[in-house]
C-alpha positions in Angstrom: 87.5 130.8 143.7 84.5 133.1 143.8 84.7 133.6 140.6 85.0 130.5 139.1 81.8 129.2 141.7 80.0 131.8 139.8 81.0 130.8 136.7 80.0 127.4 137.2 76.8 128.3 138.4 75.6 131.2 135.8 76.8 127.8 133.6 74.7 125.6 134.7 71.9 128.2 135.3 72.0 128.1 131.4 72.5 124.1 130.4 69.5 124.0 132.7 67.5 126.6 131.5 68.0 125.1 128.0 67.1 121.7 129.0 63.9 122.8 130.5 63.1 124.9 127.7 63.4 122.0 125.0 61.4 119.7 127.8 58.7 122.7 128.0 58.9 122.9 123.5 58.6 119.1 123.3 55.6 118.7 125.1 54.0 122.1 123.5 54.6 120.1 120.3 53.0 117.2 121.4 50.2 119.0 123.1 49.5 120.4 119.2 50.1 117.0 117.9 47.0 116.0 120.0 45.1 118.9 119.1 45.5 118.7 115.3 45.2 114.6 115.6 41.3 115.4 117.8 40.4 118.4 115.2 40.9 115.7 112.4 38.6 113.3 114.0 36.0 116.2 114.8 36.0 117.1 111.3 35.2 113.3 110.1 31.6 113.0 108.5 30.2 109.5 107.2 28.0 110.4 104.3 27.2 106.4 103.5 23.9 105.8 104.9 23.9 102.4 102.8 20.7 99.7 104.7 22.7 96.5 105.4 21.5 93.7 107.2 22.2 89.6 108.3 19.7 87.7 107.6 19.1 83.7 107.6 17.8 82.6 104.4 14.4 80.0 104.8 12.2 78.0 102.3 12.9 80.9 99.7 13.3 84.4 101.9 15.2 86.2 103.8 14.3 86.9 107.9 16.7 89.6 109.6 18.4 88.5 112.4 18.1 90.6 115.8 19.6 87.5 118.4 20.8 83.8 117.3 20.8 81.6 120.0 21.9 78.2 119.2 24.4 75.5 121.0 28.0 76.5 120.7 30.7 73.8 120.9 34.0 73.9 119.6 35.1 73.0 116.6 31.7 73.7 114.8 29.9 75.5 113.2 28.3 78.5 114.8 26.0 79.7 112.0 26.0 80.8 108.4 24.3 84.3 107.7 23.3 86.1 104.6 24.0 89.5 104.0 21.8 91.9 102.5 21.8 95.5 101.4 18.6 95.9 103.2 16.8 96.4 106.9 13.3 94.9 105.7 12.3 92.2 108.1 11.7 89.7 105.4 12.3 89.6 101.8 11.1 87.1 99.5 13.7 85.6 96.9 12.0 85.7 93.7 15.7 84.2 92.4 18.6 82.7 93.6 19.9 84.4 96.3 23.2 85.5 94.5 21.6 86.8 91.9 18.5 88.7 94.1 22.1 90.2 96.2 23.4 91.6 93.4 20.6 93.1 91.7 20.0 94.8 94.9 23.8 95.8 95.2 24.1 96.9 91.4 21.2 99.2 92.3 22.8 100.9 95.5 23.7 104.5 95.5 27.3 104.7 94.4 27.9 100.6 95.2 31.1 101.0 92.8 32.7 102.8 95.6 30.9 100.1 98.7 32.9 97.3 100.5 31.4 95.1 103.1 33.6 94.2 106.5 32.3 92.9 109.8 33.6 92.7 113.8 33.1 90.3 116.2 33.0 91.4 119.9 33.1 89.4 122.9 35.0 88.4 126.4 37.2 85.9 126.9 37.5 83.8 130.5 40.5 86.2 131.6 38.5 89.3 130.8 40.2 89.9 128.0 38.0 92.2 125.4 38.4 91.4 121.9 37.4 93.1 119.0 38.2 91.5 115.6 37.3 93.5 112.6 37.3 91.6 109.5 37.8 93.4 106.0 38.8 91.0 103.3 40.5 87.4 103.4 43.6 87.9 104.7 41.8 89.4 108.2 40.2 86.6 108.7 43.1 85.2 110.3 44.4 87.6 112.8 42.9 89.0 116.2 42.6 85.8 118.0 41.3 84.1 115.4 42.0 80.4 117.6 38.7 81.2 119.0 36.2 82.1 116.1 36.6 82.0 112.6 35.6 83.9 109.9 34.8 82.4 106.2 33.7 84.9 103.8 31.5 83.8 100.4 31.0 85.1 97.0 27.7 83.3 96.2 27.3 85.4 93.1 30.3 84.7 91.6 29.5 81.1 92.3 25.6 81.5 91.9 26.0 78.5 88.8 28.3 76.2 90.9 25.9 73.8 93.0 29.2 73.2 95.7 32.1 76.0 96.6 34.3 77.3 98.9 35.2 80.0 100.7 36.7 83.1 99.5 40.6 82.4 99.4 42.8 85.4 99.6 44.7 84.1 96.1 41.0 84.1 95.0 40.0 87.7 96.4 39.9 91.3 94.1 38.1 94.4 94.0 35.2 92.1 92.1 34.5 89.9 95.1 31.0 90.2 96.7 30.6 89.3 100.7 27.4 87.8 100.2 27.7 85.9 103.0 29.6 84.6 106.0 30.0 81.5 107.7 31.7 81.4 111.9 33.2 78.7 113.2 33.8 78.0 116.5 37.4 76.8 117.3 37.5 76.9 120.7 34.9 78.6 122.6 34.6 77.2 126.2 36.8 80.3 126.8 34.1 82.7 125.6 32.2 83.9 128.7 29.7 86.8 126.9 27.2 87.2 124.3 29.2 87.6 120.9 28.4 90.8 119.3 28.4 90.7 115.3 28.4 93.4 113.3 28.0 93.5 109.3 28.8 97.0 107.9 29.7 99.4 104.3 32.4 101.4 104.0 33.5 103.9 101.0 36.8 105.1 102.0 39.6 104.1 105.1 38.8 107.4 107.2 35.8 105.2 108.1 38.1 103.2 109.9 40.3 103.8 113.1 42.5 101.3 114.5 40.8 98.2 112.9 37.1 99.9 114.5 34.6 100.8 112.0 33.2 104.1 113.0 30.6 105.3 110.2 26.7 105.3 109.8 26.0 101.9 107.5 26.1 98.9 110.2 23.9 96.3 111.9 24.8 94.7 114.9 23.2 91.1 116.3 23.9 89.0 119.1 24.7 85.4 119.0 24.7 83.6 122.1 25.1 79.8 123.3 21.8 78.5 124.8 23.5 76.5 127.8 25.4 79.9 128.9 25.0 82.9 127.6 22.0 83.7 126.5 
């Protein structure tokens, strides 16, 4: 009986030596998992420096935005911003402003390579935090969208047309131009903070992490309803 008691034991001595020596190689792996997964993100460098700015267009210029305080209600419009590759605090239109965009972008270090997205920050009632990152169409839609929407513009493809529409995503390709962007509020008696909107450039998808833009080329404004937040 001694024997086979030692048996048993020297037995599971070993099963559980091997168990806690794949435990101990699992999380060594995982440990370098981390490690390689943090030296990738240390070795990220944004080289894009591109000036981009919102600005509301008025009697034939451009003024930068820094806060836009106006009265929010539901189901209405918020604003409608143009975007500019620019920081200047005013710029006068000398042409259409389709056509003054695209000069401007056409003559942007290495603009073949450039798209435009934006993210919209703010807390819901609940204390929910929601970030909603917005990089063609199709994103317009998701990230609790049933609060504010997004509509994106090309106004130089349409910079002849004297009425147009949104960007569709049927419509959208590597030629479309954010020149501008329209939010609409769709219900935001839930929205208890300032909204934090954010235009920015980016040249390749390393500049973005889990839908969060992380490079150099942004500009950030607040918008803010007059009888609460702001």
């Amino acid at each position: 009986m001694k024997k086979v008691f030692i048996i048993f034991m020297l037995l599971t001595f070993l099963l559980v030596g091997c168990k806690s020596n794949k435990v101990i190689e699992k999380k060594e792996n995982k440990k370098i998992e981390k490690e390689v997964i943090k030296e990738k993100k240390d070795d990220y460098i944004d080289n894009n420096n591109t000036d981009i700015g919102i600005y509301l267009e008025k009697n034939g210029k451009l003024e930068l935005v820094t806060e836009y305080q106006t009265n929010i209600k539901s189901i209405s419009d918020i604003g409608v911003f143009q975007i500019y590759p620019s920081k200047d605090k005013e710029i006068i239109l000398n042409n259409k402003f389709g056509n003054s965009f695209y000069e401007k972008w056409t003559s942007t270090e290495n603009y073949q390579n450039l798209k435009i997205g934006f993210n919209l920050k703010y807390t819901l009632d609940n204390g929910e935090e929601v970030s909603h990152t917005i990089l063609d169409p199709s994103t317009t839609m998701k990230t609790r969208y049933e609060f504010i929407v997004a509509y994106l513009y090309d106004d130089y493809k349409n910079r002849n047309s004297s009425f147009y529409s949104h960007i569709e995503d049927a419509d959208y390709n590597d030629e479309s131009l954010f020149t501008s962007i329209k939010l609409f509020s769709n219900n935001t008696d839930r929205v208890t903070s300032k909204i934090k909107f954010t235009v920015f450039t980016y040249d390749t998808q390393d500049d973005i992490v889990d839908m969060e833009y992380r490079g150099n080329s942004k500009y950030e404004i607040t918008i803010c309803d007059i009888n609460s937040t702001c």
